[in-house]
C-alpha positions in Angstrom: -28.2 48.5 49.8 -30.4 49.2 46.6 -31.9 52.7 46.3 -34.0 54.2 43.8 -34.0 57.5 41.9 -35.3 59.8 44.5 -32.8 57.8 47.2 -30.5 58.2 45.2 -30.7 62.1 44.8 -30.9 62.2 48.8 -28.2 60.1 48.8 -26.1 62.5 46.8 -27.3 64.8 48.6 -25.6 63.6 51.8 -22.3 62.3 50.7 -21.4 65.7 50.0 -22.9 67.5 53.3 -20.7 64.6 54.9 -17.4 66.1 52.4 -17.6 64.2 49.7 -17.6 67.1 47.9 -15.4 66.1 44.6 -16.2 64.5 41.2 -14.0 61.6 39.9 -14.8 59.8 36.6 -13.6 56.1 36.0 -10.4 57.0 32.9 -8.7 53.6 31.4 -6.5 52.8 34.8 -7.3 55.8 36.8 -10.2 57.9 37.6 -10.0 61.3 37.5 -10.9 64.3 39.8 -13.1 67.0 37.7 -12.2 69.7 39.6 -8.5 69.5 39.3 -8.4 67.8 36.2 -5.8 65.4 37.9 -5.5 61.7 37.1 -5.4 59.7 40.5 -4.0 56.1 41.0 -5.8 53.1 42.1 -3.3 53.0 44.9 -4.2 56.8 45.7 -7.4 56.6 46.7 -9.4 54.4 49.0 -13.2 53.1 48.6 -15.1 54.6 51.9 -18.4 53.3 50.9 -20.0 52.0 48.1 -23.9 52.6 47.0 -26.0 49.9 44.4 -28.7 52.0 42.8 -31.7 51.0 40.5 -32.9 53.3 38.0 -37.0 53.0 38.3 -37.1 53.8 34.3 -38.3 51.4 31.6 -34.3 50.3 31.0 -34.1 49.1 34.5 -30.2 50.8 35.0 -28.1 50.1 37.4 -25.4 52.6 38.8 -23.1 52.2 41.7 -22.3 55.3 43.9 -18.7 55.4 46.0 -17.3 57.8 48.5 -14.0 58.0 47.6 -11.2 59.6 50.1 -7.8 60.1 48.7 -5.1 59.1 50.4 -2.2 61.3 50.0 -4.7 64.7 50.7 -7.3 65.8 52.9 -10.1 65.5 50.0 -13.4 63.0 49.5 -15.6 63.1 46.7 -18.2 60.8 45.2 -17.9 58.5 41.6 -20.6 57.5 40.1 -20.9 54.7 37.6 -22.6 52.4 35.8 -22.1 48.5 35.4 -21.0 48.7 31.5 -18.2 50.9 32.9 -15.9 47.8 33.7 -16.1 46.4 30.4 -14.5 49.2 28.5 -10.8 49.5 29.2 -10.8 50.0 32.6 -6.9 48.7 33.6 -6.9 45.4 35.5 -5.5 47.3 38.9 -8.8 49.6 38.6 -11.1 46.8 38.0 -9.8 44.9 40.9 -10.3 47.9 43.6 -13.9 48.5 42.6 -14.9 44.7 42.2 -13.4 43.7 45.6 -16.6 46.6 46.6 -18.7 45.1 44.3 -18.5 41.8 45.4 -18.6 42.5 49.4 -21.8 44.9 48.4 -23.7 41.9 46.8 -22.9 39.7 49.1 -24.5 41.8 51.8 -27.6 42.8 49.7 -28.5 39.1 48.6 
């Protein structure tokens, strides 16, 4: 689903009154949490749901919101990202996990 700036913040917004309440960043072949400062394995975490967001600004960005539950603790959180992400050095295993998403989001916005 495609949401716009202002959906976007409400969408925020409700991940983390749902829990999602954690920060990861995408790091080479892992992402990381923010809070803990702890490096998490592509096979540590699972995609709940996944977001595609259009920037309404002259530059027309596009950033793509997940939920994110790890699997080995009782925690969720939310990663958010742009496309140009996946082209800098993000490890095959990494790429794979988010563009399975990827691909099953388009599929179902087209």
């Amino acid at each position: 689903m495609h949401y716009d700036d202002e959906q976007l913040i409400n969408l925020i917004i409700d991940l983390q009154e749902r829990g999602f309440n954690l920060d990861f960043v995408i790091e080479n072949e892992y992402i990381r949490c923010l809070q803990y400062n702890e490096l998490i394995s592509p096979d540590d975490f699972e995609i709940m749901e996944s977001y595609h967001c259009q920037s309404s600004g002259a530059n027309n960005d596009c950033s793509l919101v997940y939920a994110i539950r790890l699997m080995n603790h009782d925690m969720n959180g939310i990663l958010m990202s742009d496309y140009r992400a996946y082209i800098k050095g993000m490890s095959l295993s990494l790429w794979s996990k988010f563009n399975n998403v990827i691909r099953l989001n388009l599929s179902v916005i087209k």
